[in-house]
C-alpha positions as CSV (number, residue, x, y, z in Angstrom):
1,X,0.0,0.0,0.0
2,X,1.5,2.9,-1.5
3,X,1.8,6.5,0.3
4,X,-0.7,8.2,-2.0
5,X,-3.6,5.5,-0.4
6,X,-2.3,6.4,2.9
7,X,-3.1,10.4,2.4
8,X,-6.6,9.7,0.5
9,X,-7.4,8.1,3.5
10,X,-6.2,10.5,5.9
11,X,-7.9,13.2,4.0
12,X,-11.3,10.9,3.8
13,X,-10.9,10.1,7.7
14,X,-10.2,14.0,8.3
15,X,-13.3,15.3,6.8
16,X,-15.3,12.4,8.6
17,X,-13.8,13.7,11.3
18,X,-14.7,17.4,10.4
19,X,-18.2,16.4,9.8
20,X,-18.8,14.7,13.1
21,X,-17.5,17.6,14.7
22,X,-19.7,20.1,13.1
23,X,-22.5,18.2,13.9
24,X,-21.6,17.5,17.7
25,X,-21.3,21.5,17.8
26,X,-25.5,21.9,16.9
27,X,-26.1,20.3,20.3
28,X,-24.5,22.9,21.8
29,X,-27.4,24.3,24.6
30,X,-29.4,27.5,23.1
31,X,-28.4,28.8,26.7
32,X,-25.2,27.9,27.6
33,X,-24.2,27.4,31.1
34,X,-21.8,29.4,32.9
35,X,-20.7,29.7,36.7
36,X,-22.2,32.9,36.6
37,X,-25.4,31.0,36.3
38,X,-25.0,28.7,38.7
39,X,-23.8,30.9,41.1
40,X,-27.3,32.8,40.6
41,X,-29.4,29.5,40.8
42,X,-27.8,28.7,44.1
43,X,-28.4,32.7,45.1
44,X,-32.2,31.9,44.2
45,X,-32.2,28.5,46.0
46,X,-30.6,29.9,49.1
47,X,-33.7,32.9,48.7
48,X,-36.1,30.7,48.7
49,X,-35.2,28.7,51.6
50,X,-34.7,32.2,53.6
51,X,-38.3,33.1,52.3
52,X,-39.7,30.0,54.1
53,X,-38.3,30.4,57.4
54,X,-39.2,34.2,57.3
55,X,-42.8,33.5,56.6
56,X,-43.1,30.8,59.5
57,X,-41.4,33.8,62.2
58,X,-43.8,36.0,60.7
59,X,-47.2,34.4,62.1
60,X,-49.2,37.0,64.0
61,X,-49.2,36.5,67.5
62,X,-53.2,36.1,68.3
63,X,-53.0,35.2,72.1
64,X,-50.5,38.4,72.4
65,X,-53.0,40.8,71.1
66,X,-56.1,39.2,73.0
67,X,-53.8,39.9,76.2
68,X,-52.8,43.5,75.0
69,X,-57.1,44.1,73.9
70,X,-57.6,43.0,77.9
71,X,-56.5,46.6,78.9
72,X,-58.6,49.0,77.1
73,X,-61.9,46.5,77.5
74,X,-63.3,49.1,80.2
75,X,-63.5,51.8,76.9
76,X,-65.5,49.6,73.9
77,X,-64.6,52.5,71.7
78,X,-61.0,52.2,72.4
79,X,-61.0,48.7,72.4
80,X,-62.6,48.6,68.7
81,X,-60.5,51.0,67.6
82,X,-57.2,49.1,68.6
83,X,-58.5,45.4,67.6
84,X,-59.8,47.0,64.1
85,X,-55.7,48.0,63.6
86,X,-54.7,44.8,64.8
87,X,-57.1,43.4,62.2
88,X,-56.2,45.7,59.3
89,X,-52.6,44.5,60.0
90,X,-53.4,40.8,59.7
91,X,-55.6,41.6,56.6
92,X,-52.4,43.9,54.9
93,X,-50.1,40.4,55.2
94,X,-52.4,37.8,54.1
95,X,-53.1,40.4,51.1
96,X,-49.1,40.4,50.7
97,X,-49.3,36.3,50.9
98,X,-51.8,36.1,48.7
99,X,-49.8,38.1,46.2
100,X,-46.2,35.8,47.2
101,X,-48.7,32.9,46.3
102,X,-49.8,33.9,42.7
103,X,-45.6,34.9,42.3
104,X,-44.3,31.9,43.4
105,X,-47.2,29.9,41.2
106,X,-45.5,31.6,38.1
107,X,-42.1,31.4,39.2
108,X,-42.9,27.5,40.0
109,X,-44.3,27.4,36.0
110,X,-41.0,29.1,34.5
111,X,-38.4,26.9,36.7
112,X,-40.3,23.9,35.9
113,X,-39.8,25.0,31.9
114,X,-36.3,25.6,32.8
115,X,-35.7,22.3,33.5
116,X,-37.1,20.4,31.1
117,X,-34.7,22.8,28.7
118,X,-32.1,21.5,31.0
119,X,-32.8,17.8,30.8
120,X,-33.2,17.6,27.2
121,X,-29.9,20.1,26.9
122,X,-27.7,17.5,29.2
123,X,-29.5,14.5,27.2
124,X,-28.3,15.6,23.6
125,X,-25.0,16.6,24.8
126,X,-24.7,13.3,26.6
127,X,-26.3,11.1,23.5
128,X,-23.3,13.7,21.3
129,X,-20.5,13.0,23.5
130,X,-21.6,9.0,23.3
131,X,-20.8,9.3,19.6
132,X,-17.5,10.8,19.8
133,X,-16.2,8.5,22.5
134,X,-17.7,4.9,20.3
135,X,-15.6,7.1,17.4
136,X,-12.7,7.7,19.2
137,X,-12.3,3.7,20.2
138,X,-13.0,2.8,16.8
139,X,-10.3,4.4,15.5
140,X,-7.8,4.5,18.1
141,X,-4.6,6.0,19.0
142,X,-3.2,5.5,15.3
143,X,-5.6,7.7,14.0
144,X,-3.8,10.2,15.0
145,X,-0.4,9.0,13.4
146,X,-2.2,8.7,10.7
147,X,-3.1,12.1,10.1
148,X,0.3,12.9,10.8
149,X,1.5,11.1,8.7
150,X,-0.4,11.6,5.8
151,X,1.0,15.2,6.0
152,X,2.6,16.7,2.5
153,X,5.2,19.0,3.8
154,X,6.1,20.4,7.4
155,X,3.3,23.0,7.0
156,X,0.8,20.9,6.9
157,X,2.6,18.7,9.3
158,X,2.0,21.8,11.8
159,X,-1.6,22.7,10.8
160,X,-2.9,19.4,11.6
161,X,-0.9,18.8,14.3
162,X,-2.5,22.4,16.0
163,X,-6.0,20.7,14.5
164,X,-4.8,17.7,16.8
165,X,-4.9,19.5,19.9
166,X,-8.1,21.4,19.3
167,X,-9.8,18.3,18.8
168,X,-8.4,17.2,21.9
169,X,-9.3,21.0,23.9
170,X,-12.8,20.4,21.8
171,X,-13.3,17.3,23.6
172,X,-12.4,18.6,27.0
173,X,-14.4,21.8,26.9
174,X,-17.6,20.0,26.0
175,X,-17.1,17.7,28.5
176,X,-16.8,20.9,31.1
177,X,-19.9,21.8,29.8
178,X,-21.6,18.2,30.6
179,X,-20.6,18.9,34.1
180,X,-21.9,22.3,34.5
181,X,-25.0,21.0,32.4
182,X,-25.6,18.2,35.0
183,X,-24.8,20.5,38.2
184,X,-27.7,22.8,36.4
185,X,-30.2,20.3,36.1
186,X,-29.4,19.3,39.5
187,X,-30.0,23.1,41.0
188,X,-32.8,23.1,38.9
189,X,-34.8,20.4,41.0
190,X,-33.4,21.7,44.1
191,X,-35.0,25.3,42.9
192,X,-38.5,24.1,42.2
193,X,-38.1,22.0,45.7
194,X,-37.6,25.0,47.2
195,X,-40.1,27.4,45.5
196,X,-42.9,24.8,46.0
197,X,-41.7,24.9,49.9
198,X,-41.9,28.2,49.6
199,X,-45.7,28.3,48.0
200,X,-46.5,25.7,50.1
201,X,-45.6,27.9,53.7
202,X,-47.8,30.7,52.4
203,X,-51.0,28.9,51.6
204,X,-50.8,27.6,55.3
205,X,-49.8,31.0,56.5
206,X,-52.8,32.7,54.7
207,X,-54.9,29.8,56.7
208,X,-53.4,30.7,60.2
209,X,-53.7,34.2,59.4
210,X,-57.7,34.1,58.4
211,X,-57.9,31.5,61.7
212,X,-56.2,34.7,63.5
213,X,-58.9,37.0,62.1
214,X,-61.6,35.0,62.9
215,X,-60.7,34.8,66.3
216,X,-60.0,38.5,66.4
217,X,-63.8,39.1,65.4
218,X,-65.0,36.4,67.4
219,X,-63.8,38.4,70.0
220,X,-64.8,41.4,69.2
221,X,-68.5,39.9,68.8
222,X,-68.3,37.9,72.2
223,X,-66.8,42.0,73.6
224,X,-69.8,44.1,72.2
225,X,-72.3,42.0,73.2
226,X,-71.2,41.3,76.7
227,X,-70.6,45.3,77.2
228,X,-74.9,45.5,75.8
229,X,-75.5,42.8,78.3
230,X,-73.7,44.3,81.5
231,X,-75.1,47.9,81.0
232,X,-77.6,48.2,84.2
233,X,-80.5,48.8,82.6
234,X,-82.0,48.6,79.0
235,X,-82.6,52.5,79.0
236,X,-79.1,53.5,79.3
237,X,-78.4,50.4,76.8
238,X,-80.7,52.3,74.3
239,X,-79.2,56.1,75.1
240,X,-75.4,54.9,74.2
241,X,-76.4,52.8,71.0
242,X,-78.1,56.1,70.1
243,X,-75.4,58.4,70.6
244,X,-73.4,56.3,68.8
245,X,-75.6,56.8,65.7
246,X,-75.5,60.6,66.7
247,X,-71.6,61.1,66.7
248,X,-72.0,59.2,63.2
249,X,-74.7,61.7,61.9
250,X,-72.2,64.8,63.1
251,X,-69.5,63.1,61.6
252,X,-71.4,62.7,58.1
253,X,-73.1,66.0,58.6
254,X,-70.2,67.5,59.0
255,X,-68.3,66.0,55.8
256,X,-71.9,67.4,54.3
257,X,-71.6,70.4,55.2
258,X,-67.6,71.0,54.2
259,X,-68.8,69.9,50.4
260,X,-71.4,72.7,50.6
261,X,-69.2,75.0,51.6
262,X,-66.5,74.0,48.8
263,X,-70.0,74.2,46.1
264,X,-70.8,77.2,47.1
265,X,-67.3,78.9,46.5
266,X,-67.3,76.8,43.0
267,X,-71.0,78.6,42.4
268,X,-69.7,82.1,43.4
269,X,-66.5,81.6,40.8
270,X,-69.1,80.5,38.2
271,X,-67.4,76.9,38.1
272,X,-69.7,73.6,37.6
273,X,-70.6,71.4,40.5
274,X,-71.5,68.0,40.0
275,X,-74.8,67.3,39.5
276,X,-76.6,64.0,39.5
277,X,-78.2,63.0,36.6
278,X,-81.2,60.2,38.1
279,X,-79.1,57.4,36.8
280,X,-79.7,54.1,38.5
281,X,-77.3,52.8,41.0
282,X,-74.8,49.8,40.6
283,X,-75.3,47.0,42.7
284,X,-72.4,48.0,45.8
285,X,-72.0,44.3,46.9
286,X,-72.3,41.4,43.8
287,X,-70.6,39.1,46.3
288,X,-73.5,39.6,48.6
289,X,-75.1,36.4,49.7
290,X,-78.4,38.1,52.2
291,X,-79.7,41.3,53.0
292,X,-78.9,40.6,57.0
293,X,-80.6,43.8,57.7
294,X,-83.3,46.1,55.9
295,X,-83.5,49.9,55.6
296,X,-86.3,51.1,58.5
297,X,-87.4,50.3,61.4
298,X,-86.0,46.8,62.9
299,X,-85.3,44.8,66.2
300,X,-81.6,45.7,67.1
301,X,-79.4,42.7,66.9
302,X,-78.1,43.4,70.5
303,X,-80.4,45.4,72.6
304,X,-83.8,43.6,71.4
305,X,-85.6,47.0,70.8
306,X,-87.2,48.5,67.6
307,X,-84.7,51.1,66.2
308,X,-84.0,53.1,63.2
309,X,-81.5,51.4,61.1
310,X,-80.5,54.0,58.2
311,X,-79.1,51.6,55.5
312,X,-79.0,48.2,54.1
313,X,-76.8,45.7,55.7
314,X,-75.4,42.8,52.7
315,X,-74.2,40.1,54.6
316,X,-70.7,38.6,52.2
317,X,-67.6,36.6,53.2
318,X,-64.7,39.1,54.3
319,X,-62.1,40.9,51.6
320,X,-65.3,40.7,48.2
321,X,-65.5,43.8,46.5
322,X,-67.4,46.8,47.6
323,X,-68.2,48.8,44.3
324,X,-69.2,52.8,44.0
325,X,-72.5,52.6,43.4
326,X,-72.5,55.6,40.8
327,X,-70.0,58.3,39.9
328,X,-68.3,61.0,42.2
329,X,-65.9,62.6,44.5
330,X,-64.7,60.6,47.7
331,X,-65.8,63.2,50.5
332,X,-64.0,60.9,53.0
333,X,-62.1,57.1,53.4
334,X,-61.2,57.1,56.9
335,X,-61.8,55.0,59.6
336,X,-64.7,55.6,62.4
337,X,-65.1,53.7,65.9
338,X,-68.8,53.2,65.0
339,X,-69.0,53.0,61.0
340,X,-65.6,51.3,61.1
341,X,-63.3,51.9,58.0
342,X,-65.8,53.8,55.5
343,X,-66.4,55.8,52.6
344,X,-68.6,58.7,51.4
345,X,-69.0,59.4,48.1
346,X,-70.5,62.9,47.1
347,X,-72.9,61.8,43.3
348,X,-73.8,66.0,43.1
349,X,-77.3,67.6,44.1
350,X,-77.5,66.6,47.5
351,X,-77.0,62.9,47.2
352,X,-74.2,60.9,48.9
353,X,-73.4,57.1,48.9
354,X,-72.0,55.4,52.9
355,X,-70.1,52.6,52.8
356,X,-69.4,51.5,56.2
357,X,-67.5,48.5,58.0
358,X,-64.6,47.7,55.3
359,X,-61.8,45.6,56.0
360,X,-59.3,48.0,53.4
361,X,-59.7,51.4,51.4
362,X,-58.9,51.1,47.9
363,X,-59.4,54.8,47.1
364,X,-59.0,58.2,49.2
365,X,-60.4,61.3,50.2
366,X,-60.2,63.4,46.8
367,X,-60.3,60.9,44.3
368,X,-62.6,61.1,42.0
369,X,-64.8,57.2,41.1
370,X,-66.8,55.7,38.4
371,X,-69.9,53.5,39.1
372,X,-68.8,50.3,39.3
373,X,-65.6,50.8,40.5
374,X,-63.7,48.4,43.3
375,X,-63.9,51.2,45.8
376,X,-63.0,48.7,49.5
377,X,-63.4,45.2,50.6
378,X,-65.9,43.6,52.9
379,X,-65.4,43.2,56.7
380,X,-66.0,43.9,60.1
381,X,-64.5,46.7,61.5
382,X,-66.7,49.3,64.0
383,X,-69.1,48.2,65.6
384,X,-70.0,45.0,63.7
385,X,-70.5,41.8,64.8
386,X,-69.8,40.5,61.8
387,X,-68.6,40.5,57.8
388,X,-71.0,42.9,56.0
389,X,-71.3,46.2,53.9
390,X,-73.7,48.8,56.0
391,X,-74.7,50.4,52.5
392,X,-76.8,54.2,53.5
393,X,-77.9,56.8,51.3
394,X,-78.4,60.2,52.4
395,X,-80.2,63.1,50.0
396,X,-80.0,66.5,51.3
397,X,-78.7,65.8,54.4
398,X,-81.5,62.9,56.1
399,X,-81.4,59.2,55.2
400,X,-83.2,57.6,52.3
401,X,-83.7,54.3,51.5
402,X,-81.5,52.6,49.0
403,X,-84.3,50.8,47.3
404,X,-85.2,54.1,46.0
405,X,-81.7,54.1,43.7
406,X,-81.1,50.4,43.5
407,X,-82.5,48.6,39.9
């Protein structure tokens, strides 16, 4: 076998080689792996676990607060007014929970993607680097003599030697990048381990926490109906449930009287006050489930008397949407010991909207609302003995019933 066979087969075995090389490179990963970015899945991993043990020292402390609540019980307005910002508190973190939830949800989604981009990266390189080794003991240590050999002058004696040890660098880099591949697939698991911990801690959180808030308003209920029951007689019973309605008329009638004022300096620079056009109302509470108590005359829940009650009561599970019955301006979105946190909404020409007892304020004193809008959310705060939306209506300064708005 002359010398010329022995290049044409060098030269045939080269370009095989070439070949097989070119296609080993298209398994290279779309995203290649770096230490960079296995130092940042081990940042996130190490997150993540951080996240869990911060939610569990997080827990509110219900027995502490029922202990702190014990001192002010002698003043009812005191004590509703400090367990209400207990319970705003507890509502603001499950709120923040329940938004950690929906995050970790998607983030659980993506890393799950992640590694099956991983898994099928590692398995090509791994099926590629199969190939090349089977190739490799095929043709043995004499293939590269071989190629050496085959060489026409020094020069090319050189070039392929330098082609030699690329080969050989080729082979050594890719299998680096196995490694790392592997050590990403690994961190991978470990990540969505640790995010589905993590998701897994807040839902039971946001349980404990609504546990906590049900106790909290059990207590409350247990609280204002113990202070009805101790007052001596029913008479004074009956004088302080009505001056509690009366320090909520001069609250509202004052807030009534302030928008006057400010219409009657818009009047006097010719400017245009709103004005209400007889539209129907929206609906305030679609998550209602009862009307628990009607506009009118009614037997008081506590006291066993026929009062006055000056609005609907829509009985619905704590935190659904309170909606602005019709457009305006919010006169006020604060918080009362009576009405609770609440809402007035001037509609123009005398007519305001009350929305009493909410667990949060989405909008503030200023802001100007469209009917239909997610104005608060349902609870319990004041005094309520109980998750509903006191919904009043007021035209020219007296109570009206809602019916007379509602379609």
């Amino acid at each position: 076998m002359n010398m010329k066979y022995y290049r044409k087969a060098a030269c045939i075995l080269l370009s095989a080689v070439m070949v097989f090389v070119l296609s080993f490179s298209c398994t290279k990963p779309v995203h290649a792996v770096t230490n960079e970015s296995i130092r940042q899945k081990e940042e996130e991993i190490a997150a993540a676990r951080q996240e869990v043990d911060k939610l569990k020292s997080g827990l509110t402390d219900v027995e502490k607060i029922k202990k702190e609540l014990e001192r002010s019980k002698s003043d009812l307005t005191a004590y509703v007014t400090q367990l209400d910002t207990q319970l705003s508190g507890i509502q603001e973190k499950i709120e923040q929970y329940n938004t950690l939830i929906t995050e970790k949800e998607q983030q659980i989604t993506d890393t799950s993607a992640e590694l099956d981009t991983a898994v099928k990266q590692q398995t090509d390189q791994y099926e590629a680097m199969k190939k090349r080794i089977k190739f490799m003991y095929e043709k043995g240590d004499t293939f590269y003599l071989e190629m050496l050999f085959s060489s026409s002058s020094l020069s090319d004696l050189i070039n392929k030697a330098d082609y030699i040890e690329a080969l050989s660098q080729y082979d050594r880099d890719k299998l680096d990048e196995y490694t790392e591949i592997t050590k990403m697939v690994q961190l991978c698991k470990e990540e969505l381990e640790a995010e589905k911990e993590v998701l897994d801690e807040a839902r039971s959180v946001v349980q404990t926490e609504e546990a906590n808030v049900n106790s909290l308003l059990k207590e409350k209920e247990d609280q204002l109906y113990s202070v009805s029951s101790d007052i001596s007689n029913k008479e004074a019973a009956i004088k302080e449930y009505e001056q509690q309605i009366a320090d909520e008329n001069a609250t509202i009638a004052a807030l009534e009287k302030a928008v006057a004022e400010e219409k009657a300096r818009l009047a006097a620079e010719n400017a245009q006050a709103r004005i209400y056009n007889g539209g129907m109302f929206a609906w305030p509470c679609p998550s209602y489930t009862r009307i628990s108590d009607e506009y009118g005359n009614r037997m008081h829940p506590i006291l066993g008397v026929q009062q006055f009650h000056n609005g609907l009561d829509m009985a619905a599970p704590a935190g659904s949407a309170i909606l602005a019955a019709y457009d305006g301006d919010v006169v006020a979105a604060a918080y009362s010991g009576s009405m609770g946190n609440y809402i007035m909404i001037d509609h123009g020409s005398g007519l305001y909207t009350i929305y009493m007892h909410c667990s949060a304020l989405y909008v503030s004193q200023g802001q100007t609302v469209t009917k239909g809008q997610n104005i608060a959310a349902v609870g319990s705060t004041g005094r309520s003995t109980g998750n509903h939306l006191h919904f009043g209506v007021r035209l020219n300064g007296s109570y009206v019933s809602p019916w007379n708005y509602l379609g």
